[in-house]
C-alpha positions in Angstrom: -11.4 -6.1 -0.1 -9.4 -3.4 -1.7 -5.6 -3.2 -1.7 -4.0 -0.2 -2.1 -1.1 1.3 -3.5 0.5 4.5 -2.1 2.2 6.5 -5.3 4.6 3.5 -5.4 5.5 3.4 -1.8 6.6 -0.2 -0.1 4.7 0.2 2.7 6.7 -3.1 4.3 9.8 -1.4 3.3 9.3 1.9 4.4 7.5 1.9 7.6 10.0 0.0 9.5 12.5 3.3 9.1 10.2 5.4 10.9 11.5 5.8 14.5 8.8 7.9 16.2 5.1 7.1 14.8 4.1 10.0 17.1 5.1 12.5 14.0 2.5 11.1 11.9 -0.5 13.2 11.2 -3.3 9.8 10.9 -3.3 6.8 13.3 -1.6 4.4 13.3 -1.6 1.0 15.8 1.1 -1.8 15.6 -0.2 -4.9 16.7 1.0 -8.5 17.4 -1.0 -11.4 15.5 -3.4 -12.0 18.1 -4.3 -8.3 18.3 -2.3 -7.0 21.2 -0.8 -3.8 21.0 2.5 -3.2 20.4 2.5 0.9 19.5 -0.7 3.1 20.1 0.3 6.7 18.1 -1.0 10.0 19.5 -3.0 10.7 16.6 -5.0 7.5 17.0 -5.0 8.9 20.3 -6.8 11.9 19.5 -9.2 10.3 17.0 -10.4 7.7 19.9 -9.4 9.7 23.0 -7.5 6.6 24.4 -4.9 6.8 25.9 -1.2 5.4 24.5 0.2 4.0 27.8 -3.0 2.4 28.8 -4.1 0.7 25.7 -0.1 -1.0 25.3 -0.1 -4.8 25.6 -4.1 -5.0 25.3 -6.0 -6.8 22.7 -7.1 -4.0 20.3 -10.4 -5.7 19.6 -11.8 -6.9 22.7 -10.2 -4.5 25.2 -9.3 -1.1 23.6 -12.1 -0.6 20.6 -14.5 -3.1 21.0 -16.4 -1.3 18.7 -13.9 -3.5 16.0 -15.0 -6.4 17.4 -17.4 -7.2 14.5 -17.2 -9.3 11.1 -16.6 -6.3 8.9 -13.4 -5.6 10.8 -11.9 -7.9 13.0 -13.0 -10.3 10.4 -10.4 -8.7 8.3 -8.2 -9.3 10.8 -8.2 -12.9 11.7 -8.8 -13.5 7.9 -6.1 -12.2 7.0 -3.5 -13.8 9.5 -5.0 -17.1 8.7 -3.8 -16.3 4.9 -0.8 -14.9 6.5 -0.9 -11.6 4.0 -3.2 -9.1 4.9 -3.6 -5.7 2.8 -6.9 -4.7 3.1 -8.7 -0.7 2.9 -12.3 -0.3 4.0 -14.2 2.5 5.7 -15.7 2.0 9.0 -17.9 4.1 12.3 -16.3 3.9 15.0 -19.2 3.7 17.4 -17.3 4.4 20.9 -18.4 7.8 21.2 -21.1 9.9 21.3 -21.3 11.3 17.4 -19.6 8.3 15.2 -16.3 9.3 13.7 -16.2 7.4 9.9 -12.7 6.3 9.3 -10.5 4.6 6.4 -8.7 2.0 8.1 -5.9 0.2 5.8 -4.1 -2.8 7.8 -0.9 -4.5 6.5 1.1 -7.4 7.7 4.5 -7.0 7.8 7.8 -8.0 9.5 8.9 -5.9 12.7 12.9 -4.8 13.4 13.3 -8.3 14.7 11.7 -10.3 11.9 8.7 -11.2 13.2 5.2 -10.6 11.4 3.0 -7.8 13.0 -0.4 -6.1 11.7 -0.2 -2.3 11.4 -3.4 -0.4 11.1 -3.4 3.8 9.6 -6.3 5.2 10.5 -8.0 8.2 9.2 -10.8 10.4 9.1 -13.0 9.8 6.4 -15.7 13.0 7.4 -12.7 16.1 7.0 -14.0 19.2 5.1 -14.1 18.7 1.4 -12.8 21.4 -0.6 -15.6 22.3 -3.0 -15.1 21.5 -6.2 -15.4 23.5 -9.4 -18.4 21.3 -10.2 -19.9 22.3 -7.7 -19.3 25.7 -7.7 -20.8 25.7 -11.5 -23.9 23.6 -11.6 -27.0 26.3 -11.3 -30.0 23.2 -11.3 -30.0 20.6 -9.0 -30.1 17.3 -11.5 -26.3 18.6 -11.8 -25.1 18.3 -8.0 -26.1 14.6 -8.0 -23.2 13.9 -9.1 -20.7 16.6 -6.7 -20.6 14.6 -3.7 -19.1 11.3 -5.1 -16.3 13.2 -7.5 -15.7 15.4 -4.3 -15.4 12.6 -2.2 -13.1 10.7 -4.9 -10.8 13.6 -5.0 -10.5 13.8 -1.0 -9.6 10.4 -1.1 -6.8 10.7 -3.9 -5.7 13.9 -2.1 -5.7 12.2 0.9 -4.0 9.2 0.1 -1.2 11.2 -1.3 -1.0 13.3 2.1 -0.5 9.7 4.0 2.5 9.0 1.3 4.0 12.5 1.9 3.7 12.0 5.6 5.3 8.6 5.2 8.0 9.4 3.8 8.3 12.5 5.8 9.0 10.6 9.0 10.7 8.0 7.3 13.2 9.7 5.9 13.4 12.2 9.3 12.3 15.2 7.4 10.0 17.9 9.2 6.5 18.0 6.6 7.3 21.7 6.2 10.6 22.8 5.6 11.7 25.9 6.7 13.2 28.6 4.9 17.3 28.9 4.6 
Protein backbone atom coordinates (compact mmCIF):
# COMPACT_ATOMS: atom_id res chain seq x y z
CA UNK A 1 0.00 0.00 0.00
CA UNK A 2 1.11 3.46 -0.71
CA UNK A 3 0.38 6.44 1.55
CA UNK A 4 0.34 9.59 0.26
CA UNK A 5 1.02 13.01 1.11
CA UNK A 6 -0.76 16.01 -0.50
CA UNK A 7 1.91 19.06 -0.69
CA UNK A 8 1.69 18.99 3.17
CA UNK A 9 -2.02 18.96 3.44
CA UNK A 10 -3.78 17.27 6.76
CA UNK A 11 -6.12 15.59 5.00
CA UNK A 12 -8.02 14.70 8.58
CA UNK A 13 -7.70 18.30 9.33
CA UNK A 14 -8.81 19.74 6.39
CA UNK A 15 -11.57 17.82 4.96
CA UNK A 16 -13.82 18.23 7.80
CA UNK A 17 -14.06 22.24 6.82
CA UNK A 18 -15.51 21.59 3.60
CA UNK A 19 -19.27 22.15 3.79
CA UNK A 20 -20.44 21.12 0.25
CA UNK A 21 -18.36 18.07 -1.22
CA UNK A 22 -20.49 18.73 -4.33
CA UNK A 23 -17.74 21.64 -5.37
CA UNK A 24 -15.18 19.17 -5.76
CA UNK A 25 -13.97 18.33 -9.15
CA UNK A 26 -12.91 14.16 -8.23
CA UNK A 27 -15.19 11.83 -6.17
CA UNK A 28 -15.41 11.59 -3.20
CA UNK A 29 -17.75 9.00 -0.89
CA UNK A 30 -17.96 9.32 2.98
CA UNK A 31 -18.63 6.08 4.49
CA UNK A 32 -19.44 4.66 7.94
CA UNK A 33 -17.08 1.67 9.11
CA UNK A 34 -19.17 -0.98 7.80
CA UNK A 35 -19.34 0.60 4.35
CA UNK A 36 -22.58 2.44 4.32
CA UNK A 37 -22.78 5.58 2.80
CA UNK A 38 -22.95 8.60 4.53
CA UNK A 39 -22.16 11.34 1.39
CA UNK A 40 -22.19 10.22 -2.30
CA UNK A 41 -20.61 13.61 -4.29
CA UNK A 42 -21.83 14.43 -7.82
CA UNK A 43 -18.59 13.94 -9.38
CA UNK A 44 -18.49 10.37 -8.15
CA UNK A 45 -21.74 10.59 -9.54
CA UNK A 46 -20.74 11.31 -12.89
CA UNK A 47 -17.74 8.96 -12.91
CA UNK A 48 -20.29 5.89 -11.97
CA UNK A 49 -23.54 7.31 -13.19
CA UNK A 50 -25.16 6.56 -9.68
CA UNK A 51 -27.25 8.38 -8.41
CA UNK A 52 -26.49 10.53 -4.82
CA UNK A 53 -29.94 10.09 -3.23
CA UNK A 54 -30.26 6.51 -4.06
CA UNK A 55 -26.90 5.15 -3.19
CA UNK A 56 -27.23 7.16 0.67
CA UNK A 57 -27.41 4.68 3.65
CA UNK A 58 -26.29 1.58 1.26
CA UNK A 59 -23.28 -0.45 1.72
CA UNK A 60 -20.86 0.84 -0.95
CA UNK A 61 -19.49 -2.55 -1.59
CA UNK A 62 -22.20 -4.91 -1.88
CA UNK A 63 -24.98 -2.59 -2.93
CA UNK A 64 -23.79 0.45 -4.82
CA UNK A 65 -20.29 -0.76 -6.71
CA UNK A 66 -20.14 -4.26 -6.27
CA UNK A 67 -17.49 -4.18 -8.66
CA UNK A 68 -15.35 -3.19 -5.17
CA UNK A 69 -16.39 -6.09 -3.68
CA UNK A 70 -13.02 -7.88 -4.36
CA UNK A 71 -9.60 -8.47 -2.24
CA UNK A 72 -7.69 -5.67 -3.95
CA UNK A 73 -10.24 -3.17 -2.68
CA UNK A 74 -12.63 -3.98 -0.20
CA UNK A 75 -9.73 -5.76 1.25
CA UNK A 76 -8.26 -2.49 1.79
CA UNK A 77 -11.11 -1.56 3.42
CA UNK A 78 -11.83 -4.07 6.05
CA UNK A 79 -8.00 -4.17 6.56
CA UNK A 80 -7.72 -1.18 7.38
CA UNK A 81 -10.66 -0.67 9.99
CA UNK A 82 -9.45 -3.80 11.64
CA UNK A 83 -5.94 -1.68 12.21
CA UNK A 84 -8.21 1.16 12.86
CA UNK A 85 -5.87 3.67 10.43
CA UNK A 86 -6.36 3.33 7.01
CA UNK A 87 -4.33 5.57 4.28
CA UNK A 88 -4.01 3.66 1.38
CA UNK A 89 -3.66 4.91 -2.78
CA UNK A 90 -3.95 2.18 -5.42
CA UNK A 91 -5.41 2.28 -8.98
CA UNK A 92 -8.27 0.16 -9.83
CA UNK A 93 -11.16 -0.65 -13.16
CA UNK A 94 -14.17 -0.05 -12.28
CA UNK A 95 -15.90 -2.86 -14.18
CA UNK A 96 -19.69 -1.60 -13.82
CA UNK A 97 -19.95 -0.37 -17.20
CA UNK A 98 -19.56 -1.06 -20.50
CA UNK A 99 -15.80 0.38 -21.31
CA UNK A 100 -13.83 0.17 -17.76
CA UNK A 101 -13.08 3.58 -16.36
CA UNK A 102 -9.34 3.13 -14.40
CA UNK A 103 -9.32 5.15 -11.29
CA UNK A 104 -6.87 6.28 -8.30
CA UNK A 105 -8.86 5.63 -5.37
CA UNK A 106 -7.09 7.05 -2.02
CA UNK A 107 -9.24 6.14 1.31
CA UNK A 108 -8.56 7.66 4.70
CA UNK A 109 -9.99 7.15 8.10
CA UNK A 110 -10.79 9.91 9.95
CA UNK A 111 -13.14 11.50 12.62
CA UNK A 112 -16.49 13.00 11.36
CA UNK A 113 -18.06 16.58 12.95
CA UNK A 114 -19.32 14.53 15.75
CA UNK A 115 -16.11 12.57 16.58
CA UNK A 116 -16.78 9.47 15.22
CA UNK A 117 -14.32 7.56 12.79
CA UNK A 118 -15.54 7.31 9.08
CA UNK A 119 -13.74 6.12 5.73
CA UNK A 120 -13.55 8.73 2.95
CA UNK A 121 -12.73 7.56 -0.50
CA UNK A 122 -11.45 10.55 -3.57
CA UNK A 123 -11.82 9.01 -6.54
CA UNK A 124 -10.31 9.92 -9.86
CA UNK A 125 -9.74 9.24 -13.24
CA UNK A 126 -6.65 7.67 -13.96
CA UNK A 127 -7.14 7.50 -18.20
CA UNK A 128 -7.50 11.75 -18.61
CA UNK A 129 -5.55 13.11 -21.63
CA UNK A 130 -1.86 13.38 -20.96
CA UNK A 131 -0.26 16.38 -22.04
CA UNK A 132 2.65 15.32 -24.34
CA UNK A 133 5.68 15.79 -23.01
CA UNK A 134 8.85 17.38 -24.46
CA UNK A 135 10.27 13.85 -24.54
CA UNK A 136 8.05 12.92 -26.56
CA UNK A 137 7.79 15.55 -28.75
CA UNK A 138 11.83 15.08 -29.33
CA UNK A 139 12.66 11.43 -29.69
CA UNK A 140 12.87 10.80 -33.74
CA UNK A 141 13.55 6.56 -33.23
CA UNK A 142 11.40 4.46 -31.41
CA UNK A 143 14.08 2.80 -28.69
CA UNK A 144 13.54 6.51 -27.26
CA UNK A 145 9.57 6.55 -26.65
CA UNK A 146 9.92 3.39 -24.43
CA UNK A 147 10.39 5.38 -21.94
CA UNK A 148 7.52 8.53 -22.69
CA UNK A 149 4.57 6.80 -21.39
CA UNK A 150 5.84 6.07 -17.83
CA UNK A 151 7.55 9.82 -17.28
CA UNK A 152 4.21 11.09 -18.89
CA UNK A 153 2.20 9.21 -16.71
CA UNK A 154 4.45 10.19 -13.50
CA UNK A 155 3.95 13.76 -14.41
CA UNK A 156 0.03 13.35 -14.71
CA UNK A 157 0.05 11.97 -11.47
CA UNK A 158 2.25 14.69 -9.71
CA UNK A 159 0.10 17.27 -11.67
CA UNK A 160 -2.76 15.62 -10.63
CA UNK A 161 -2.22 15.20 -7.15
CA UNK A 162 -1.50 18.84 -6.83
CA UNK A 163 -4.92 19.71 -8.65
CA UNK A 164 -6.75 17.45 -5.78
CA UNK A 165 -4.66 19.71 -3.11
CA UNK A 166 -5.69 23.00 -4.86
CA UNK A 167 -9.24 21.73 -5.07
CA UNK A 168 -9.03 20.89 -1.44
CA UNK A 169 -8.24 23.69 -0.13
CA UNK A 170 -10.35 25.47 -2.56
CA UNK A 171 -13.60 24.25 -0.97
CA UNK A 172 -12.15 24.17 2.31
CA UNK A 173 -11.36 27.41 2.71
CA UNK A 174 -14.77 28.55 0.54
CA UNK A 175 -12.89 29.93 -2.30
CA UNK A 176 -14.24 29.62 -6.04
CA UNK A 177 -11.03 27.45 -8.05
CA UNK A 178 -10.94 30.51 -10.37
CA UNK A 179 -11.01 33.75 -9.04
CA UNK A 180 -12.46 36.36 -10.87
CA UNK A 181 -11.14 39.54 -11.87
CA UNK A 182 -11.60 42.89 -9.44
Amino acid sequence: MEIVHLENINLAEVLPRINDINVLPFGMVKMDLTGKILEYNMAEAELTGTDPAWALGKNFFHEVATCTNTPAFYGKFVEGVKKGFLNAVFNYSFTHCEIPIRVRVHMITMPDSLGQKIVVMMVTRVNQPVPITEAFQASTKASDLASVPTEAAASHNDAAAKGIANAIMSAANHQPDHPTPA
